[in-house]
C-alpha positions as CSV (number, residue, x, y, z in Angstrom):
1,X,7.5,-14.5,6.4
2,X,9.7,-12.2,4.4
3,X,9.1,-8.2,5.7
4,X,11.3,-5.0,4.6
5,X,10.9,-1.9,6.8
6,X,10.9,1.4,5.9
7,X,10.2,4.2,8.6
8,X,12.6,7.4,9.1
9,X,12.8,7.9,12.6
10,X,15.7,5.4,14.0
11,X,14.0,4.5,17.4
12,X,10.6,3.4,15.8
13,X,12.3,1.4,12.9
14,X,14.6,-0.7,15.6
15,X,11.6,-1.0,17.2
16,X,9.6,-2.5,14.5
17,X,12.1,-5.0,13.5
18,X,12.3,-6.3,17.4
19,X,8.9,-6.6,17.7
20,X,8.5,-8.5,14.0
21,X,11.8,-10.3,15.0
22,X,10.4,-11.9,18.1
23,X,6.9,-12.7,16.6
24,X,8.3,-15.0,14.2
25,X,8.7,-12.6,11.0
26,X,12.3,-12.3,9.1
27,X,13.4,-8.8,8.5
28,X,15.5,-8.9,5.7
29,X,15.5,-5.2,5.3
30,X,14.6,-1.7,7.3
31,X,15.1,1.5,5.8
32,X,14.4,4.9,6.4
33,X,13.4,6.5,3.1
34,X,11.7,5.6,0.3
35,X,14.4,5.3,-2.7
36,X,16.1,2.2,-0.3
37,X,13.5,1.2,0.4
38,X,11.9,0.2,-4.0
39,X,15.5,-0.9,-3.8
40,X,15.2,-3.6,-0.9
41,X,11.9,-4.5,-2.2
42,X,13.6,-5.3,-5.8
43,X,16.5,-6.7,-4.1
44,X,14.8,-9.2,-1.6
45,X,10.9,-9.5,-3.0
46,X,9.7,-9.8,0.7
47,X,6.0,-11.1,1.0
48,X,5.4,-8.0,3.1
49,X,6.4,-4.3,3.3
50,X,6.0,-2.2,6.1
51,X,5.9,1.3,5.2
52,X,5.0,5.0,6.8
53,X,3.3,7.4,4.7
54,X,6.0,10.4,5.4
55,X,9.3,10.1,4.5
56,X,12.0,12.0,3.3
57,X,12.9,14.3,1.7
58,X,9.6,16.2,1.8
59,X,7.9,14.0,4.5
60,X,4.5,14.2,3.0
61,X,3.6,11.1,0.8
62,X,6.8,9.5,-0.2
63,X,5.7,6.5,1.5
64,X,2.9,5.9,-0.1
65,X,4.3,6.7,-3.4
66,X,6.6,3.9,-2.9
67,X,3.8,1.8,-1.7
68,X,1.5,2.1,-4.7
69,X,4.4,1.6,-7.0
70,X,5.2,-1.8,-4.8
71,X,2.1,-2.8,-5.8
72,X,1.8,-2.8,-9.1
73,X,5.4,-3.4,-9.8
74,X,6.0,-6.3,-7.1
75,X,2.2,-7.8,-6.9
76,X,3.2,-10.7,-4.5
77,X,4.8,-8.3,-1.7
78,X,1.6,-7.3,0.2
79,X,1.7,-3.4,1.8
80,X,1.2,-2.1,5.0
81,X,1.2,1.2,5.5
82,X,1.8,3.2,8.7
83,X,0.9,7.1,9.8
84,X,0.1,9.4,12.8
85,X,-3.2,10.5,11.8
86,X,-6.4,9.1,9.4
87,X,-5.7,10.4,5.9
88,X,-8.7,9.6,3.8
89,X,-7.2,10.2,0.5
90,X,-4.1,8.2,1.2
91,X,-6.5,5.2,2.1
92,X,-8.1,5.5,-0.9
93,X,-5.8,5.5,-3.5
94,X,-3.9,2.6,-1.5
95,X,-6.9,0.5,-1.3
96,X,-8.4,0.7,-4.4
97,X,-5.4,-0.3,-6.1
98,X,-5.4,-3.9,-5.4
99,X,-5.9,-6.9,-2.2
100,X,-3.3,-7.9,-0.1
101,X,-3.3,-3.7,2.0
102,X,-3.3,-2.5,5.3
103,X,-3.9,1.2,6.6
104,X,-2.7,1.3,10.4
105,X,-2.6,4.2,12.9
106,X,1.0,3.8,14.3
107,X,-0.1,3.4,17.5
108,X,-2.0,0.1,16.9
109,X,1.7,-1.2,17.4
110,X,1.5,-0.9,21.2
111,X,-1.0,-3.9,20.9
112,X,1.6,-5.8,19.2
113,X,-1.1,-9.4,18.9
114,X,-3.5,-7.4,16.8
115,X,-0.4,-5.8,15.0
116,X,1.1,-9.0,14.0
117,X,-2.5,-10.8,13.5
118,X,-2.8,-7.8,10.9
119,X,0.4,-7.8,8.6
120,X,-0.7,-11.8,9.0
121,X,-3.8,-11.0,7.8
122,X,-2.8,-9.2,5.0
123,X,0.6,-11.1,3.8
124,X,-2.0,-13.7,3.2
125,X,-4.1,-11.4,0.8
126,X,-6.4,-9.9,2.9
127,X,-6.9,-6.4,4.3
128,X,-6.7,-4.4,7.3
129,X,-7.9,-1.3,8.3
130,X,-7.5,0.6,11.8
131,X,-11.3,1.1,12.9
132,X,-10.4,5.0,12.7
133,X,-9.6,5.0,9.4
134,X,-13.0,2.9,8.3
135,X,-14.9,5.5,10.4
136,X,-13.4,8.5,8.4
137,X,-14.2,6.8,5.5
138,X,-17.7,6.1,6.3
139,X,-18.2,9.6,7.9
140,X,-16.8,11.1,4.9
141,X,-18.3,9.0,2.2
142,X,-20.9,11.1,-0.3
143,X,-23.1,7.9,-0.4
144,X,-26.7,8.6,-2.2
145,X,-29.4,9.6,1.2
146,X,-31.3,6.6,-0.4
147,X,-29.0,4.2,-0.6
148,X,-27.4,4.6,3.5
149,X,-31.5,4.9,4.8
150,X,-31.8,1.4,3.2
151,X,-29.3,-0.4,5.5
152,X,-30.4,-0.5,9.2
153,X,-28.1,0.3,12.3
154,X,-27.2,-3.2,12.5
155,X,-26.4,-3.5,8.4
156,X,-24.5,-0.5,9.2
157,X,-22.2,-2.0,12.3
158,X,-21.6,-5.3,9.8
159,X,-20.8,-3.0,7.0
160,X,-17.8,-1.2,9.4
161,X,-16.6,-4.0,10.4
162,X,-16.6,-5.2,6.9
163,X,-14.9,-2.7,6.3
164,X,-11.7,-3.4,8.9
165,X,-11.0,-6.6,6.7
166,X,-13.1,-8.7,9.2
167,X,-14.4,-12.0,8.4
168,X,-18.1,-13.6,9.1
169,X,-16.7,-15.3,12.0
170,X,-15.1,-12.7,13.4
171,X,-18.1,-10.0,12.8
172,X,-20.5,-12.9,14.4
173,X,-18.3,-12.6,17.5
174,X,-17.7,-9.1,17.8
175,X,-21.5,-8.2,17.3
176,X,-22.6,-11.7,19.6
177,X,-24.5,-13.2,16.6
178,X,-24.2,-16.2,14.5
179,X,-22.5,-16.6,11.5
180,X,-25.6,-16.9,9.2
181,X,-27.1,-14.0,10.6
182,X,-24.0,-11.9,9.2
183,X,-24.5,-13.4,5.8
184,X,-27.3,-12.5,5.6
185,X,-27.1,-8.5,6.9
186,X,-24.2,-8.7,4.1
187,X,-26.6,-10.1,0.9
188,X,-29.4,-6.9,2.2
189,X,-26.1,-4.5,2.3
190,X,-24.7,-5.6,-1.0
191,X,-28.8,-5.3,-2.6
192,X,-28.9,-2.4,-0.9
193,X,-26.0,-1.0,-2.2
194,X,-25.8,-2.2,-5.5
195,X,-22.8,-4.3,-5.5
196,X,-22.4,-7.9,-6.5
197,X,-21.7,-10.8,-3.8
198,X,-18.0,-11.5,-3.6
199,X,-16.3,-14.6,-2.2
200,X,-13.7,-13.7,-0.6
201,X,-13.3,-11.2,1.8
202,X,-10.7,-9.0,0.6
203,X,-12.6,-8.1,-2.8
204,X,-15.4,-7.9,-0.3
205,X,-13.9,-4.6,1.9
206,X,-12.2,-3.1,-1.6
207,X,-15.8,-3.1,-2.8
208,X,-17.5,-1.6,-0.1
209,X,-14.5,1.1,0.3
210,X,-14.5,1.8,-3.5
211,X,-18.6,2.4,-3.1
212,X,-18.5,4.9,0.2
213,X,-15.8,6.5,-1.4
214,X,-18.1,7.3,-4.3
């Protein structure tokens, strides 16, 4: 897999391309600011970019900037993006652009087997979410009082993990159910809601995340 870095601070991007390096991923590219890095993108079409949100010059939202426009201009190189702290609106315009996004706290790298199993996970379309970004998002969501007394705590628990990018089989083992019991806590949250079954999972968590952020 195909991966182009960008992250400003020299230690942390050397970092990130050992750690990809040894997992089996081919850095073609790290970067630390987020002109090079739309011109590695264009110049090696990598199937995944690893991004933080702050870079230079301002060191407010350059990275996601250059994320977004990665997206719609390179749709086959999927995104991750990387930052310090839980920015809702950043995780919302990212994912409700398109599949194939991640939004990860930078410290999720110190576990680098979940790290890679996400940019995995989303290289191959899917999404990923750090669980304190979903729990922004959920805390912050202006869902109807109607709508959220419908789903029970355990509709609830599916829906966050839903949420992270999870799949049945992984919700099923995390919650110490079976898969058909998920199934069905997600048909009541989706009738509950309001929002159509989807097959896949990705479309799945873009339209639970488009509807809490309502």
């Amino acid at each position: 897999m195909r991966v182009v870095i960008g992250e400003d601070e020299a230690l942390l991007r050397q970092g990130l391309t050992l750690v990809l390096e040894q997992e089996g991923f081919d850095v073609v590219a790290a970067v630390p600011d987020a002109g090079q890095l739309l011109d590695a993108v264009a110049r090696h079409r990598p199937d995944l970019v690893v991004t933080d949100i702050r870079m230079p010059p301002t060191h407010t939202d350059e990275g996601l900037v250059a994320a977004l426009r990665i997206r719609s201009e390179h749709p086959d190189s999927a995104v991750v993006v990387l930052s310090q702290y839980v920015q809702r609106r950043y995780a919302l315009e990212l994912l409700t652009n398109r599949p194939g996004v991640g939004y990860l706290l930078k410290q999720r790298i110190a576990d680098v087997e979940a790290f890679c199993a996400d940019l995995r996970r989303v290289a191959a379309g899917g999404t990923a979410l750090d669980p304190e970004v979903v729990d922004v998002l959920v805390k912050r969501a202006r869902l109807a009082r109607d709508d959220l007394a419908r789903l029970t705590r355990r509709q609830r628990e599916v829906l966050s993990l839903m949420a992270e990018g999870r799949s049945n089989a992984g919700i099923a083992s995390r919650l110490v159910v079976t898969e058909k019991a998920v199934v069905q806590h997600s048909s009541r949250i989706y009738e509950a809601l309001g929002l159509p079954v989807a097959v896949d999972d990705h479309r799945r968590v873009l339209a639970v995340i488009r509807y809490l952020a309502r």
